[in-house]
N, C-alpha and C positions, 0 to 999 in steps of 0.2 A: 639281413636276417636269413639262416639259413632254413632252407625246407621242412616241410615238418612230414617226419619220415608216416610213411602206411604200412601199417601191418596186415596180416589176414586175424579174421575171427577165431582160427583156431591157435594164432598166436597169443593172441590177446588170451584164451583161454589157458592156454598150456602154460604161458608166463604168472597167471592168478591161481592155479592151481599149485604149481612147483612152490609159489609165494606162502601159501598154506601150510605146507609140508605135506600135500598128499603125491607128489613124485619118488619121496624114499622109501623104503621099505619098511617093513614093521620090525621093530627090536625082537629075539627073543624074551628079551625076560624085561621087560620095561621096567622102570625103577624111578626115581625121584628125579636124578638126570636127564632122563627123557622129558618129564612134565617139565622142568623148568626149561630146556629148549623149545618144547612146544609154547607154552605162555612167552619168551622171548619173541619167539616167531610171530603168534598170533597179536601180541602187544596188550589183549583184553580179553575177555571172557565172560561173559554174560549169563548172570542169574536170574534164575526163575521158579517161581514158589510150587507153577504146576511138577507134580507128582508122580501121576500117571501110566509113567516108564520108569525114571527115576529122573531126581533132579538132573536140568537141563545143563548145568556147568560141567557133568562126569561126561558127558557123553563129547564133546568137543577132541578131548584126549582120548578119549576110545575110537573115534572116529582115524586116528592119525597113529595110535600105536597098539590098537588092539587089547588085548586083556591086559592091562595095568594095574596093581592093584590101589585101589578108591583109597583107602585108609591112607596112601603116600599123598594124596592130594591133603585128604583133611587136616594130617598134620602139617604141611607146608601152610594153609590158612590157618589153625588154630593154637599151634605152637609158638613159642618165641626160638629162633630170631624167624619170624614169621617170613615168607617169600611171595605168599598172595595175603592181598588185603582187598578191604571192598570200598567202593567209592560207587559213585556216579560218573561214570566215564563214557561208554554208551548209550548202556541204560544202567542201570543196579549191575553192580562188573566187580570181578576181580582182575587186579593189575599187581604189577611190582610195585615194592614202597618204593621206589627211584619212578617211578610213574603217577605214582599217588601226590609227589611233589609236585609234580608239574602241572597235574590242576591245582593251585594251590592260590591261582589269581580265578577259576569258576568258585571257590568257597569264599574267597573275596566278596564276591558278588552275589552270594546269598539274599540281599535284600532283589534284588533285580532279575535272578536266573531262578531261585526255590519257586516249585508252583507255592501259588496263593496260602492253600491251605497251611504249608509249614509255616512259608514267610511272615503270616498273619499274627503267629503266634507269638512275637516278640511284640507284638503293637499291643494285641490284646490282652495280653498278661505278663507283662516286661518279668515279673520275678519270675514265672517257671522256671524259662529257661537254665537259671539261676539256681535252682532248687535242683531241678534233675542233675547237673551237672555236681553241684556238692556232696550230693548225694551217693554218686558215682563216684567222685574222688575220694570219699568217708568208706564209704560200703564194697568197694569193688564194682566186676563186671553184674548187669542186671537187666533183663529183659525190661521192655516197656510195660508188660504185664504186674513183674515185680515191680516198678517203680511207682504205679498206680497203685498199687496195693501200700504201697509205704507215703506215700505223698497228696493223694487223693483218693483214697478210699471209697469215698460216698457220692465222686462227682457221675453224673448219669453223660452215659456212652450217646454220642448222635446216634438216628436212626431214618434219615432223610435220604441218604446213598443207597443205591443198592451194594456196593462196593466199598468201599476203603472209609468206613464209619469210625475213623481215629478219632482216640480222646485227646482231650487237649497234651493230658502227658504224652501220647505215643508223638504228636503233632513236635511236642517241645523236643522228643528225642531225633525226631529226623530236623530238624532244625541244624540242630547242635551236631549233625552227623555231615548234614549238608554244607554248613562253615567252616569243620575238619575240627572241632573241637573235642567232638566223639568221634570214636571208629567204632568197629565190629571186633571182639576179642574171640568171635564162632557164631556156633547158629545149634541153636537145640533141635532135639529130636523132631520137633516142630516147627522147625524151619523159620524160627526167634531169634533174632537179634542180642547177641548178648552186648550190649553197649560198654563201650569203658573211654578211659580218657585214651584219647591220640597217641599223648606219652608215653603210654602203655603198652603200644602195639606197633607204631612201626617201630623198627629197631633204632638204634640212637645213631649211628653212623649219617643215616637220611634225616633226622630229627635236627642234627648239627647244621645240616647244609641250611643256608642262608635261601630264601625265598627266588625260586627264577627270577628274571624280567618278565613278563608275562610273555610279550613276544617274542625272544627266544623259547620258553614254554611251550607255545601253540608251532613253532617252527619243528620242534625235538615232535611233537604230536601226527603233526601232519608226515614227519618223516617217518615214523612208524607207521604210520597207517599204508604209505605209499612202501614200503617193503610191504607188508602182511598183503597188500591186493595184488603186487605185478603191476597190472593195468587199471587205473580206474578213471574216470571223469573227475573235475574237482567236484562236484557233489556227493558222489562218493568216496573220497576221500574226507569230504568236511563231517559226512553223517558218522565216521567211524568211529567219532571221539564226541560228538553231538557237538560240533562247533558253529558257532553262527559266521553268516557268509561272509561277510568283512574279514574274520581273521583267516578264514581260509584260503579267500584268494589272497589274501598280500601273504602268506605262508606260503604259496606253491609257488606264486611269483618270484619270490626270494629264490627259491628252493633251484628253480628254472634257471635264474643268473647263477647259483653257486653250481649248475651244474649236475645238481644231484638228482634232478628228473628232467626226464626227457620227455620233448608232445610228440605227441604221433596221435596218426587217427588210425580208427579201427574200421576197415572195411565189411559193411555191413551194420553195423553201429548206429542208429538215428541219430546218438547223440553228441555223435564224432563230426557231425554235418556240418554247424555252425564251429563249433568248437574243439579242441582238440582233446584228447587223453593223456591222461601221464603215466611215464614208466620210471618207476625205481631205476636210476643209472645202477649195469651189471647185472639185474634181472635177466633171470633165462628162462627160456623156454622151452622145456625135453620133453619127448614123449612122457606121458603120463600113464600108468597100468593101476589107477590105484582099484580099490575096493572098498566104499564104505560106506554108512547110512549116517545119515548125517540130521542131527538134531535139528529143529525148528530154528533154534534160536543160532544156531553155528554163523560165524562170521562170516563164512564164504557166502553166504546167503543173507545175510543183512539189510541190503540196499537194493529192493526187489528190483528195482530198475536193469540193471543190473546184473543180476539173478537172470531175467528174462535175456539179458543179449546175450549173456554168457554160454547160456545152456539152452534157447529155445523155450523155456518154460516158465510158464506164472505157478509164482510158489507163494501162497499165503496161508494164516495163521487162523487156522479152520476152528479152533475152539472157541473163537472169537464171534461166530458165526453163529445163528441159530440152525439148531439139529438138523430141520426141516430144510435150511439152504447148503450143507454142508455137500461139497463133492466128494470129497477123498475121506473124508472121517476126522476123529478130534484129534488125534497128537501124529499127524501124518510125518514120517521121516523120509526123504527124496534117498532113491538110494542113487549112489554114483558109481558107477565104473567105468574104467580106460579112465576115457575124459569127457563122458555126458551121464548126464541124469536119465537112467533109463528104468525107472519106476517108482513108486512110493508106496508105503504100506503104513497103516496105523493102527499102532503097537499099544501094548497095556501088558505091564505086569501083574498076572493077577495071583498074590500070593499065599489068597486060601487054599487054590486050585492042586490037584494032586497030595491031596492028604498032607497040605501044609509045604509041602517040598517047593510049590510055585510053579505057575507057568506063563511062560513069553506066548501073549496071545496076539495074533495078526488077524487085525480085526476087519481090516481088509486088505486087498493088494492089485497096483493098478502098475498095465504095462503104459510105457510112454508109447509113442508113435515112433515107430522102424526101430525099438528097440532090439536088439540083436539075438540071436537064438545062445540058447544057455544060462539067459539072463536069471529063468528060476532056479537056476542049478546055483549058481553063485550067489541069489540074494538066500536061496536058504543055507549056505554051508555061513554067509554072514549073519544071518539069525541067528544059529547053532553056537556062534564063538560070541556070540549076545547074548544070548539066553546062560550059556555057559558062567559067564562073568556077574549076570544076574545073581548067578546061584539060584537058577530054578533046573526043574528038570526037565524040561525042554519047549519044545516049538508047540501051539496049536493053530492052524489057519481056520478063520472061517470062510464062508462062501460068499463072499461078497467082493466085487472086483473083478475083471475080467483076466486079471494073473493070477485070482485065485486056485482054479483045477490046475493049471499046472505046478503051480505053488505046495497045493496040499500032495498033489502025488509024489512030491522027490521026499517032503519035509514028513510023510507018512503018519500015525496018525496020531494025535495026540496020548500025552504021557498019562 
């Protein structure tokens, strides 16, 4: 058995980074081509209801090509021949339909992988299921709101949750979404689920293909995941796609004899000590000059573990937090340039603000430790081409955060 090669830390970084796509440059005129190289690259993308800034899936692609315009995404997920679809793949995700097949052995498993609450609802009331789905294939796409309104009218909403108080019909629709019978045909203004049949939305080219083996599936998985990170632990390779640990090691194992990833540890790494890292065979490493703020939910920040060795820094999901224990604020974006995380600011569109025009408000802004000088001069020219792309008219900082003064004196003073 040969050695298993040691990298430095800022290898391992520079190789996860480049894996990203944040070592190229930003297009001029970013277009629909660009977004499907980025979703190629990333493999997933990850949705999320909070609001705040804007949904958390635009910002991924703004992060990597700058002002894009949004409407090229929405049509890419709510058009036919559709190019993102949603599934359960990390978390609530958009993927390629040729990605959407390959979990097609976790919809399988609907009875054993859906939390309780969906899964239940085939036991508890075998026709729903039944009913929503006819219903959908008679009537078209239909929110879970319309389908209650047509199929249970009178039945009374739980109220025991502080959170996710679904009625049996919304229950029966993620059921039938979760075993790939429904998809998503878009998302209303309210950020609703327009449910349709499956046959409906991925394109029929992918519809033909005959079901993976499952393990080839989770093989084709794990090899995407291992391109999108550079460098990851198998734990962080298995969380990319939410895989349970059994398919993941015999996935990388495989992957190791064919060759296609390489171990190496990372010096400096704790978690390289026992065990080794894997590298995408061909993965490179180049300097990296990027610039960008990077959403909550961005994949390069996924698997906090992770997050922490890459860059020195604990990044968590502070809305999650009560007000009272919160450090950094509620929708905090790390910002990054070269190749470290050298501040964060939490951001809120507020688009009463400016007589309806809107404003990108920084609601605080915090330096990292030995972050380097200039660092406010560059997160705010990157606010300004965020705020820009908002369609507000401009920057306000407030005074909170120790980046703040020098923050508010370049970005000057509110519009």
């Amino acid at each position: 058995m040969s050695a298993v090669e040691e990298i430095s830390a800022a290898q391992a970084r520079r190789a996860a980074l480049a894996a990203q796509g944040f070592s190229r440059s930003r297009p001029a005129a970013p277009g629909a081509a660009h977004l499907l190289r980025v979703l190629d690259r990333l493999g997933v993308v990850q949705i999320d209801s909070v609001n705040v800034l804007c949904r958390s899936h635009y910002l991924p692609f703004f992060s990597r090509l700058g002002a894009y315009p949004a409407a090229t995404l929405d049509r890419a997920a709510n058009r036919r021949p559709r190019r993102l679809v949603e599934y359960w793949a990390h978390e609530a995700s958009f993927v390629a339909p040729e990605t959407h097949r390959l979990l097609r052995w976790r919809m399988a498993r609907a009875a054993e992988d859906a939390w309780g609450s969906i899964a239940s609802i085939a036991v508890e009331q075998p026709g729903l299921p039944d009913a929503v789905l006819a219903h959908v294939a008679a009537h078209g796409p239909a929110t879970a709101r319309a389908l209650e309104a047509a199929l249970a009218p009178a039945a009374a909403r739980p109220t025991e949750h502080w959170g996710w108080n679904w009625s049996g019909v919304k229950r029966a629709c993620e059921f039938l979404f979760f075993t790939g019978r429904l998809s998503s045909s878009g998302r209303t203004p309210q950020f609703e689920r327009a449910y349709d049949l499956v046959e409906r939305v991925l394109p029929p080219v992918v519809l033909a293909q005959p079901d993976p083996d499952p393990a080839d599936a989770v093989r084709s998985l794990v090899r995407t995941a291992a391109r999108a990170t550079g460098v990851a632990t198998e734990a962080s390779l298995r969380d990319y796609f939410r895989l349970r640990p059994e398919q993941s090691r015999r996935a990388v194992a495989e992957l190791v004899e064919a060759g296609e990833l390489e171990e190496v540890r990372v010096r400096g790494w704790a978690s390289t000590l026992r065990r080794p890292a894997y590298r995408s065979a061909g993965a490179v490493a180049p300097r990296v000059r990027a610039r960008a703020l990077l959403s909550p939910f961005d994949p390069l920040l996924w698997h906090r573990d992770r997050t922490e060795e890459l860059f020195g820094v604990q990044v968590r999901l502070e809305f999650y937090v009560p007000r009272e224990k919160r450090v950094h604020g509620y929708y905090v974006l790390p910002f990054l340039l070269g190749e470290r995380i050298v501040a964060r600011v939490d951001l809120k569109t507020d688009r009463a603000a400016a007589g309806g025009a809107g404003v990108l408000r920084v609601q605080s802004a915090w330096a990292e430790p030995g972050a380097p000088d200039g660092t406010a001069e560059e997160l705010a020219e990157e606010l300004a081409e965020l705020a820009e792309w908002l369609g507000t008219a401009g920057v306000a900082v407030a005074d909170r955060g120790d980046l703040a003064p020098a923050l508010a004196a370049v970005v000057g003073p509110p519009p």
